[in-house]
C-alpha positions in Angstrom: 0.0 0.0 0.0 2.8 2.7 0.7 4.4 2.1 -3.3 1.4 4.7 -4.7 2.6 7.2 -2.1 6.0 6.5 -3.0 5.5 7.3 -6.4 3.2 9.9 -5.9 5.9 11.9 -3.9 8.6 11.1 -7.0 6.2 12.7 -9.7 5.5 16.2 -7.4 9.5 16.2 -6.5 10.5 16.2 -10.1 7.6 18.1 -11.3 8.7 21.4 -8.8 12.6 20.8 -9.8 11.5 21.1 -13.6 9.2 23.9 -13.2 12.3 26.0 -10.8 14.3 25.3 -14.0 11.9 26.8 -16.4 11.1 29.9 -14.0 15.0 30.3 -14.1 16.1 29.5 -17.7 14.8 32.7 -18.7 16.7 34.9 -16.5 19.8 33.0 -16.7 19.2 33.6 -20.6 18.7 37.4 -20.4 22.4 37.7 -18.9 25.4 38.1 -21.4 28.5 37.5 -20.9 30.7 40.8 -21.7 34.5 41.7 -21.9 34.7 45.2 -20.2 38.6 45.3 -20.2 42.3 43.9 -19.8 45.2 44.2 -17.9 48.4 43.7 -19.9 51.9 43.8 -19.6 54.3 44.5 -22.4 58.3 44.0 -22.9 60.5 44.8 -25.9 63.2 47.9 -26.9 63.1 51.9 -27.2 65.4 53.8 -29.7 66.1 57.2 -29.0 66.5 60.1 -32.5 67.6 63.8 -31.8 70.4 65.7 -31.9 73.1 62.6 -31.6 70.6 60.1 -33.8 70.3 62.8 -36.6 70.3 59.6 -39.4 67.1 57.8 -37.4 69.5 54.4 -37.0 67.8 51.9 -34.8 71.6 50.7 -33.7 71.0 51.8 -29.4 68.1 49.6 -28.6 67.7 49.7 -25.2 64.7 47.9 -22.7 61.8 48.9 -22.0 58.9 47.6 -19.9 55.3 48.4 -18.8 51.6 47.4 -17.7 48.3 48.6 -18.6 44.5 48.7 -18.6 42.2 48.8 -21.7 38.7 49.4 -21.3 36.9 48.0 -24.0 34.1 51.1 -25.4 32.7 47.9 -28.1 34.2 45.6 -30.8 36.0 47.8 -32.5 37.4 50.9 -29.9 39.1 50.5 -26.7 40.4 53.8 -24.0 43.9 52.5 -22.7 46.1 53.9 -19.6 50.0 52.8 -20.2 52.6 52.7 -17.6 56.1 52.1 -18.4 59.6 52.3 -18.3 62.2 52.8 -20.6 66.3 53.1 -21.0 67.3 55.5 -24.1 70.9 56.7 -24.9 73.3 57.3 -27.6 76.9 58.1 -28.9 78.6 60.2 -31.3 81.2 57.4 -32.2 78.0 55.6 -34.2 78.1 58.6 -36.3 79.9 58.4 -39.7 79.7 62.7 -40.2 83.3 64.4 -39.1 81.7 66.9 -36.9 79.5 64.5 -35.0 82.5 62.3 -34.4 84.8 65.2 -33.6 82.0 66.6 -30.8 82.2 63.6 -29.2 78.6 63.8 -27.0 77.0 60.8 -25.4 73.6 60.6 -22.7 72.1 57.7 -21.4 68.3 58.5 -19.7 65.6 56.7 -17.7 62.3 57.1 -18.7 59.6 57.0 -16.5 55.9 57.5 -18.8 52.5 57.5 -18.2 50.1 57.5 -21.8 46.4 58.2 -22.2 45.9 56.3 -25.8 42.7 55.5 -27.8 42.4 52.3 -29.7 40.8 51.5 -32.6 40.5 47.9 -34.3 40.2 47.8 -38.0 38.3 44.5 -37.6 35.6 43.3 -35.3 37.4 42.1 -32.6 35.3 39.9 -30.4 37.4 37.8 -27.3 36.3 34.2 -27.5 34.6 34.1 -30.6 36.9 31.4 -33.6 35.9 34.2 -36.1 36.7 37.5 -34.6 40.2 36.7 -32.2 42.2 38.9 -34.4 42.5 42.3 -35.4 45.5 45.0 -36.3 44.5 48.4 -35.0 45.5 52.6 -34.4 46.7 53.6 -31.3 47.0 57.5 -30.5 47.4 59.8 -27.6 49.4 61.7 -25.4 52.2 61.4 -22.6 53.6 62.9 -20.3 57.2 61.3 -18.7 60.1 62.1 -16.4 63.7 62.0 -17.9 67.1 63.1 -16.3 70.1 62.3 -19.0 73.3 61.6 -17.7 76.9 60.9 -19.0 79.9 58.8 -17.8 83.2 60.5 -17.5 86.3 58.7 -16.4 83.5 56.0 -15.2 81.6 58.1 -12.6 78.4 58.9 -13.7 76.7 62.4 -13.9 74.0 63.8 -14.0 73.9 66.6 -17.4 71.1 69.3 -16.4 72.5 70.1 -13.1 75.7 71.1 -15.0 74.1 73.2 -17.8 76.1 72.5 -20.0 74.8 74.9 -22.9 74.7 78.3 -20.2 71.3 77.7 -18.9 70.5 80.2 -16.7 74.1 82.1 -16.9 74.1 86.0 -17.8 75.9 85.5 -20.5 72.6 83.5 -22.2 69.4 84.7 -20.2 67.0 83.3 -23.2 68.3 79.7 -22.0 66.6 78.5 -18.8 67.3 75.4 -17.1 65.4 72.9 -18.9 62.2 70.9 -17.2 62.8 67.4 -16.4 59.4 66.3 -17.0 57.9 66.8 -20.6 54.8 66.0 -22.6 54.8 63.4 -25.9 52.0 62.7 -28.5 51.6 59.7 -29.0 50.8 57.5 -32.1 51.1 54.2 -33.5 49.5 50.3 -34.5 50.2 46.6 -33.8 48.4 43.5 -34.1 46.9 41.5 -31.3 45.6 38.0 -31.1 43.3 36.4 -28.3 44.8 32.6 -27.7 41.5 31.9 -25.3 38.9 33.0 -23.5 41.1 34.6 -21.0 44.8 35.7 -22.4 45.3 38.1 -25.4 48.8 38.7 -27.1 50.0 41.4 -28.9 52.5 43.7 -30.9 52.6 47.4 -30.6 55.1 49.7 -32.1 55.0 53.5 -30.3 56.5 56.5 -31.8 56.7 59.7 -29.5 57.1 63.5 -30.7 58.1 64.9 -27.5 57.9 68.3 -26.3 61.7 69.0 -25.3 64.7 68.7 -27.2 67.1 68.0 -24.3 66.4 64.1 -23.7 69.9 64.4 -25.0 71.2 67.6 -22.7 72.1 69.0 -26.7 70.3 71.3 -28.5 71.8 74.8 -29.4 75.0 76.0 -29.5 78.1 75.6 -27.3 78.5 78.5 -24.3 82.4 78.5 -25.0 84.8 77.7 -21.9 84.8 80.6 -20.1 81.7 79.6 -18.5 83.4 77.2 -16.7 86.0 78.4 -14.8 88.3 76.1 -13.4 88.3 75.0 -9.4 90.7 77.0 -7.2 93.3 74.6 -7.1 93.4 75.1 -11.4 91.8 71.3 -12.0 89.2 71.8 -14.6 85.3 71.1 -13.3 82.9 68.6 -14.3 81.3 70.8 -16.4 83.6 72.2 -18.0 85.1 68.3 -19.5 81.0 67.4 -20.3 80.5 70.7 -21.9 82.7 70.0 -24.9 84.4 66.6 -24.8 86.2 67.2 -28.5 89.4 67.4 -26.6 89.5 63.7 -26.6 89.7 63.5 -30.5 91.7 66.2 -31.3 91.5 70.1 -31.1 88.6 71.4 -28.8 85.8 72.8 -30.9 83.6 74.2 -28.3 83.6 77.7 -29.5 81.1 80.1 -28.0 78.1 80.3 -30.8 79.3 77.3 -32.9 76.9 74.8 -33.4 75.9 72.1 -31.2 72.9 71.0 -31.5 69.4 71.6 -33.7 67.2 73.0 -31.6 64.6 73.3 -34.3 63.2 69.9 -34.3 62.3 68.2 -31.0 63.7 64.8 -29.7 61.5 61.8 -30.6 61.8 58.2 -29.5 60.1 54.7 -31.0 59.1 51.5 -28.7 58.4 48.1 -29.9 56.7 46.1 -27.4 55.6 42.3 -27.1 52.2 42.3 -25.0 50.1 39.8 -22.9 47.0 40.6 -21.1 44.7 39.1 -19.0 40.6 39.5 -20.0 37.8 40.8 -17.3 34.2 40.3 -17.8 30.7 40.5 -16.4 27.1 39.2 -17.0 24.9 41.8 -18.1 21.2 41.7 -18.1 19.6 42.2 -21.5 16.5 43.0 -20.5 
């Protein structure tokens, strides 16, 4: 007598389990999965051009390294804010022109650079989906980064801008003030990225920066001449006064006041190339 029961109880326990899975089914279907952002980390080289790289060689490469966010706007445009670090420096001794060898300059500079970029996929670029994981795209924006060049003499290093090594702020040159160590850059550039899963994307970004100063070098007009620099009481020259002008070490000094020693009528500019990998964030959002 109690198997009826029995199997009256089974049909009403099943019966309320499907009908909690239909009332559900619709909600969980009016939820979307969405990919709101990333957060990346890129790797690769920076290659400084100015007043020692007048001939744009890509012969210094030097590291750089960063993380970011992208916030994804839709498929196609993303808003992205970039830390990173950088190493850029040069030499007169890659130069092949007489002058440039003669003047005998040299920098090395940290870089220190926050950017504010917009992204824009040429392709539908949809994470997790076989037909849209790829895209190359624009990048452009601005930056602004923290710099501070510095040279090696006798192996000690020193810091240039201290030194003013072009007159800044002497009376002799009142039009040249100490130059800011912190300096905007536009920003603009492409690359390619790829998303390997649901999860990870990789990419390839190349960067090239028109800054707004034209001492990432500490060169850009002419030389102040030696008299700037007098030497220390006991007669040894000063610091400044071997950075100033270092022809002496290939011949006859040619640190002249008013002769040429930079250009200061184009800017300093530097390129990245950057490997990136990123990690994907997403939410459910309610269609309805």
């Amino acid at each position: 007598m109690q198997l009826p029961i029995f199997h009256f109880r089974r049909i009403i326990t099943s019966g309320l389990i499907a009908l909690g899975m239909l009332l559900a089914y619709p909600a969980l279907a009016q939820n979307e999965l969405q990919y709101v952002g990333e957060l990346g980390f890129s790797v690769g080289g920076a290659q400084y051009f100015g007043d020692l790289n007048t001939r744009s060689a890509l012969n210094t490469v030097k590291p750089t390294i960063g993380v970011f966010y992208r916030k994804y706007m839709n498929d196609y445009i993303g808003v992205r804010a970039h830390l990173r670090y950088a190493r850029l420096g040069y030499s007169d001794i890659y130069n092949n022109n007489e002058f440039q060898r003669r003047r005998n300059l040299s920098f090395n500079t940290d870089i220190f650079e926050l950017a504010l970029q917009g992204d824009f996929n040429f392709f539908r670029f949809e994470p997790g989906s076989y037909d849209y994981r790829f895209s190359p795209y624009f990048t452009g924006g601005a930056s602004i980064f923290y710099y501070n060049p510095y040279a090696y003499l006798d192996g000690k290093k020193y810091y240039l801008q201290p030194l003013r090594t072009e007159g800044q702020g002497s009376a002799q040159y009142p039009d040249r003030k100490p130059y800011s160590l912190v300096a905007p850059a536009f920003v603009v550039g492409g690359g390619f990225k790829y998303n390997v899963s649901r999860s990870v994307n990789l990419g390839l970004e190349l960067l090239y920066r028109f800054t707004g100063t034209d001492y990432l070098d500490d060169v850009s007009k002419t030389y102040a001449g030696p008299a700037l620099f007098p030497p220390k009481a006991n007669g040894d020259n000063t610091v400044a006064y071997l950075l100033q002008d270092r022809s002496y070490a290939t011949g006859e000094p040619i640190g002249v006041p008013g002769r040429q020693r930079g250009n200061s009528r184009d800017k300093d500019q530097f390129v990245t190339i950057e490997f990136t990998i990123s990690i994907l964030f997403t939410k459910y959002e309610c269609k309805f």
